[in-house]
N, C-alpha and C positions, 0 to 999 in steps of 0.2 A: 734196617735203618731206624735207628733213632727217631723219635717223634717227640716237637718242642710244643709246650702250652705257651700259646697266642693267645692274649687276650683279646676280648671281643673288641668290637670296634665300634666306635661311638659316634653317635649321630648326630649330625650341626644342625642348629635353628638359628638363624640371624634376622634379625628385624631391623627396621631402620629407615628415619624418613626420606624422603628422594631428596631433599631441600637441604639437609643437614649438615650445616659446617663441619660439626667436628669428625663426622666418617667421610674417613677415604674411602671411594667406591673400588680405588686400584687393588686396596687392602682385601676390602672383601671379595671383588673378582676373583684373587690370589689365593684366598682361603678358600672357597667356592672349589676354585682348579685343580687346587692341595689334595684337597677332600675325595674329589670324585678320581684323582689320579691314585690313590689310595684304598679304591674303591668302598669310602665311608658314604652313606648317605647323607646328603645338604640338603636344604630345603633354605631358601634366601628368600625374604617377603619383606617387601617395599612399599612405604604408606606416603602415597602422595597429599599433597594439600593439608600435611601435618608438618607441625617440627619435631625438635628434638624431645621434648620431655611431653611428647602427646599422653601418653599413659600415667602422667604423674597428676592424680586428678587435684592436687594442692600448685601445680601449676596453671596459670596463666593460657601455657601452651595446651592445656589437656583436651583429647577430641573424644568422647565419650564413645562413640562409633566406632574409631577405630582401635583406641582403647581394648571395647570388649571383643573386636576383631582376632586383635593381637592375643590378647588372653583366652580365646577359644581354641587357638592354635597349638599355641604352649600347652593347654592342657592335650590338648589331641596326641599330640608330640611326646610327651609325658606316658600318656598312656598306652602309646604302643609301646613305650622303652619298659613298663612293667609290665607289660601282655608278653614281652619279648622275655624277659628275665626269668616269666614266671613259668612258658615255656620250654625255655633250656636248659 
């Protein structure tokens, strides 16, 4: 039998504030569903008592707390995808 090369499979990070107009939560449920029915790893992280542009520290809205929250994760996240690469 023939064997096909699959590429690997890619890993979702979503962030996003609970409060926030412009995301639909049915959108990323769906993508959430997608993911794990495709057996891709998600990881979905939700920052309450933020808004939308919390991370943008030339906003208004920026939470510095959850700001560097967010960005610890993306790097975490980040670095298993090239602990992962560097492995295979």
């Amino acid at each position: 039998m023939a064997r096909f090369w699959r590429p690997p499979q890619v890993p979702v990070q979503v962030h996003y504030a609970r409060n926030d107009e412009l995301v639909d939560v049915d959108q990323v449920r769906a993508l959430e569903a997608a993911a794990l029915a495709a057996d891709v790893s998600v990881e979905v992280y939700v920052y309450d008592r933020v808004s939308h542009l919390f991370e943008d520290s030339d906003s208004a809205d920026h939470d510095p707390g959850a700001a560097q929250l967010m960005m610890e994760r993306v790097l975490h996240f980040l670095g298993r995808l090239d602990d992962e690469r560097k492995i295979g």
